[in-house]
N, C-alpha and C positions, 0 to 999 in steps of 0.2 A: 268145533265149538271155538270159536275164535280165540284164537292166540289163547283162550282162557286154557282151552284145553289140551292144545298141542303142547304149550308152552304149559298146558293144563291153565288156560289163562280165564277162566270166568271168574272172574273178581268177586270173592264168595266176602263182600265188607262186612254182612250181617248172616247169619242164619236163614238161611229161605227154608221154605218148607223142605226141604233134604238135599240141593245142590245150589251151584250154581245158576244153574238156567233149570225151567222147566222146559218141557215138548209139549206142546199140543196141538191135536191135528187140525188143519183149518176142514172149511165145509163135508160132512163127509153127504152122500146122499142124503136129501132132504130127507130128514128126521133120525138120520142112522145114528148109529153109536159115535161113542167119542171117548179116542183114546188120550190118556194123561202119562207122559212117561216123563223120565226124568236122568238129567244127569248126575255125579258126583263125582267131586275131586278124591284121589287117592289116600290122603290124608285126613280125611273122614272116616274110612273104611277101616276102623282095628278098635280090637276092644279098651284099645287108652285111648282114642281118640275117635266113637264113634258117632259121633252125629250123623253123616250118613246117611248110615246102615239104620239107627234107632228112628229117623226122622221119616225113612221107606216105611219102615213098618208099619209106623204109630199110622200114617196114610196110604195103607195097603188097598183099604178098602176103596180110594178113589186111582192106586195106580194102576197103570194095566202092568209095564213094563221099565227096570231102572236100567242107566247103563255107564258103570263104573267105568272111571277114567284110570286102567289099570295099565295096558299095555304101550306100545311104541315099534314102531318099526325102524329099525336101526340098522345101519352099515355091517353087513358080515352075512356070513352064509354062502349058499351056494347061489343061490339068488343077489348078492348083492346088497341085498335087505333080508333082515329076517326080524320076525316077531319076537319081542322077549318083554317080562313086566317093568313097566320104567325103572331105570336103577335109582330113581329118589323114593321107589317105594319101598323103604326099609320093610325087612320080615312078611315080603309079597306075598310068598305059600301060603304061612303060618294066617297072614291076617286076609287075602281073601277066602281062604278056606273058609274061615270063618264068619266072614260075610256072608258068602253064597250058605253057608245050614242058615243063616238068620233069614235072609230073602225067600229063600227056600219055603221054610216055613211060612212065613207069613202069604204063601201064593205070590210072587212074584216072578215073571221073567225076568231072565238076563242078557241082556246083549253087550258085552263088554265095548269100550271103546278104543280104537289104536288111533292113536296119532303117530305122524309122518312125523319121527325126527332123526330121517337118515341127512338133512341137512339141502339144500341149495341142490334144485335142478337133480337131484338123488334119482327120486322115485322114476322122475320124469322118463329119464336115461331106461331104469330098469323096465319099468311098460313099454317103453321102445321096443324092445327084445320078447318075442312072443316065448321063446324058451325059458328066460329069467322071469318072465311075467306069470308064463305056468308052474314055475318052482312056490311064488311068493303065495299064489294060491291054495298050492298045497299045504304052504303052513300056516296059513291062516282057517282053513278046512281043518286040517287036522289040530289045529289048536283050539277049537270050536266043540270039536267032537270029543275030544281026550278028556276035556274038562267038562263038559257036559252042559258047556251054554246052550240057550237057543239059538244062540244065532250073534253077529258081529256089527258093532256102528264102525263103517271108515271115516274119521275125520283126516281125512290129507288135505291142510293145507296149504303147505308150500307151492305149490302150481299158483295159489290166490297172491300170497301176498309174499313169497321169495325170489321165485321164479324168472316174475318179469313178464310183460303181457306178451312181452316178443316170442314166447317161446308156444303162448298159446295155442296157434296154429298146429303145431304137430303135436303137443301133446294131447289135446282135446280128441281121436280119434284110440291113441291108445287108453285112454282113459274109458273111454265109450265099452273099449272093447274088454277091458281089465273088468268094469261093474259088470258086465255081461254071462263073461267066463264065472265068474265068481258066487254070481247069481245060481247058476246053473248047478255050481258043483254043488252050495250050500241048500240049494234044494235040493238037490238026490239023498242028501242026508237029512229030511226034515226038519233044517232051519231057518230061519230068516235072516237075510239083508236090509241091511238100515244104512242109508247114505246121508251124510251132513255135508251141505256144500252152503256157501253163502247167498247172498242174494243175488237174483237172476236179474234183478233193478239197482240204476245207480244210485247217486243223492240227489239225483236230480230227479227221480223217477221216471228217467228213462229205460227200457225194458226192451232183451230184444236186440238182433245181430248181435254189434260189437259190444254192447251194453250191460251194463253189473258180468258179472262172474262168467262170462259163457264159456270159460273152457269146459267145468263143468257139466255142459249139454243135459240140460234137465228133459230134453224130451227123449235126449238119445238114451237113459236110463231108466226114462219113466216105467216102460213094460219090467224090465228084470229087478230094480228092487223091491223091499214090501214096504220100506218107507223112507221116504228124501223128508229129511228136517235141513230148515233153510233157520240158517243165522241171522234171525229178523231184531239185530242190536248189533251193540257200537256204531251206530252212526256217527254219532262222534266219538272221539278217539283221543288225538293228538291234542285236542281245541276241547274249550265247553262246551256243552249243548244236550241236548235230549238224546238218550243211550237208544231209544227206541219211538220214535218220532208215529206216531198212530199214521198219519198219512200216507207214511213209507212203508210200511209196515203192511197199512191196507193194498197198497198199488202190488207190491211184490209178490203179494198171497193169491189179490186177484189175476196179477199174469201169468205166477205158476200155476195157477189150474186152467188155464190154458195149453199147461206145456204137458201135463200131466194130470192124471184120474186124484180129483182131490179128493178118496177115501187111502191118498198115499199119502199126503202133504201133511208135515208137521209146523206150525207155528211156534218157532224159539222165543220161548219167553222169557227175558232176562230178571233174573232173583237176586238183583245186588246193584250196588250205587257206584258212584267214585266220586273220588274228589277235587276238583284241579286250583292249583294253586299258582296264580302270578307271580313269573320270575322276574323280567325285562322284557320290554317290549311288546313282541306274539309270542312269547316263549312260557310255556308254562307247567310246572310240575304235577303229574299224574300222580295220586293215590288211588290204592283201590285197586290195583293191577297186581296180577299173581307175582309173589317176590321169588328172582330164582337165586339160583346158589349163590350167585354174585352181592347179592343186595345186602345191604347192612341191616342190625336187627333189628332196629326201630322200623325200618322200611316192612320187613316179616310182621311184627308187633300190631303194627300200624292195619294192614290184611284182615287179620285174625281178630280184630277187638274194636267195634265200635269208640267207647273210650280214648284206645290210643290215637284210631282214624282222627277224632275232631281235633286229639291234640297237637296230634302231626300238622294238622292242616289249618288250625286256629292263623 
């Protein structure tokens, strides 16, 4: 979930209905079901602070599936990377325990969400290595199982936007081969895989070879997960403009089901605004962007509180 989530970055300005971004699946067979899941930033998830969790519920009846922004894959282990709950999740046990009897109840799956932040070309290295690569499986299997999720969203995006396109070429096959293995194992345990990757189209809506995200390989994953959600926002970014561009949106959706059985395909649907503010020149200051530990506290304030957003940005 773009930078919203590794960085946990979905720019939550307002309240959406329980996250950041909603998921929804594009076409599933004509007339089939249609599934509605959702993400949530960590700091939603506690009984001081639970919107969240209270907003899954209150819309249980229209979710299939949530998937808290709980974990991180991080430098260490035997693998290189190993899974742990982000360390800005204060009181992580105590308060997703607490979430999951709330979701629980209310009929909810969970598919927790990890993002990559072993850092710069990290991962890359360790899916290189079919040994380290089967280590990182087994703990993210067994971290699946012990807690008793359904099943796991990988948001890795470092390969996207750390990496370097340069590096695509070789990592795009261990990556193929990582969603596969992983597939495999989290099925013998009857759970599900959930892949998030960006869009498989550029801003140009070009689609295809070198084109949007292909390290990726949406087709090379299509068979092994049970749902690819594509980060169909932030179009713009750095500059103003429309976060979710309908044209783009449509082009992207209609060439991944192309790549892929669209009763897999999820439509990212962005639940938040931003705000960009004129510095000098083409320079211009982002609100609206998750604040990390560096940021001052108007910058946090500003996140968190309509109010403070306009005044920030007046």
């Amino acid at each position: 979930m773009r930078k919203v989530f590794t960085k946990t970055r979905v720019a939550l300005v307002a309240l959406a209905i329980m996250s950041t971004a909603l998921v929804m699946p594009a076409a599933h067979a004509e007339g089939g079901p249609k599934i509605i899941s959702g993400w949530m930033p960590y700091w939603m998830t506690s009984p001081a602070k639970p919107a969240g969790i209270t907003n899954a519920v209150a819309n249980a009846d229209v979710l299939k599936d949530v998937s808290p922004f709980w974990f991180s894959a991080v430098s260490g282990g035997a693998a290189g990377v190993t899974v742990k709950f982000n360390p800005n999740f204060g009181g992580a046990e105590a308060n997703s325990a607490w979430s999951v009897a709330q979701l629980r109840a209310a009929g909810l799956a969970i598919l927790p969400s990890i993002a990559d932040g072993s850092g710069k070309a990290k991962m890359a290295t360790i899916l290189a290595d079919p040994a380290r690569r089967t280590v990182h499986i087994s703990d993210i299997v067994n971290l699946v199982t012990s807690r008793g999720y359904d099943g796991i969203d990988l948001d890795y995006e470092q390969f996207a936007f750390a990496d370097g396109r340069a590096s695509w070429t070789a990592t795009q096959p261990n990556w193929t081969a990582f969603v596969n293995e992983l597939a495999a194992a989290l099925h013998a345990q009857g759970k599900l895989l959930s892949v998030t990757i960006p869009s498989p189209c550029d801003t140009a809506n070009k689609c295809g070879g070198t084109n949007g995200y292909w390290v990726y390989n949406l087709p090379g994953i299509a068979a092994a997960a049970d749902r690819i959600r594509v980060m169909t926002y932030d179009f713009h970014y750095n500059s103003p403009g429309a976060i979710a561009p309908i044209g783009w949106v449509t082009t992207s959706m209609q060439y991944a089901a192309t790549q892929a059985p669209a009763n897999k395909l999820v439509v990212g649907i962005p639940a938040y605004g931003r705000s960009w503010t004129k510095k000098t020149g083409n320079s211009f200051q982002l609100s609206g962007v998750c604040p990390s530990s560096g940021s001052s506290g108007s910058a946090k304030t500003a996140y968190n509180s309509l109010t403070a957003m306009a005044s920030a940005t007046a």
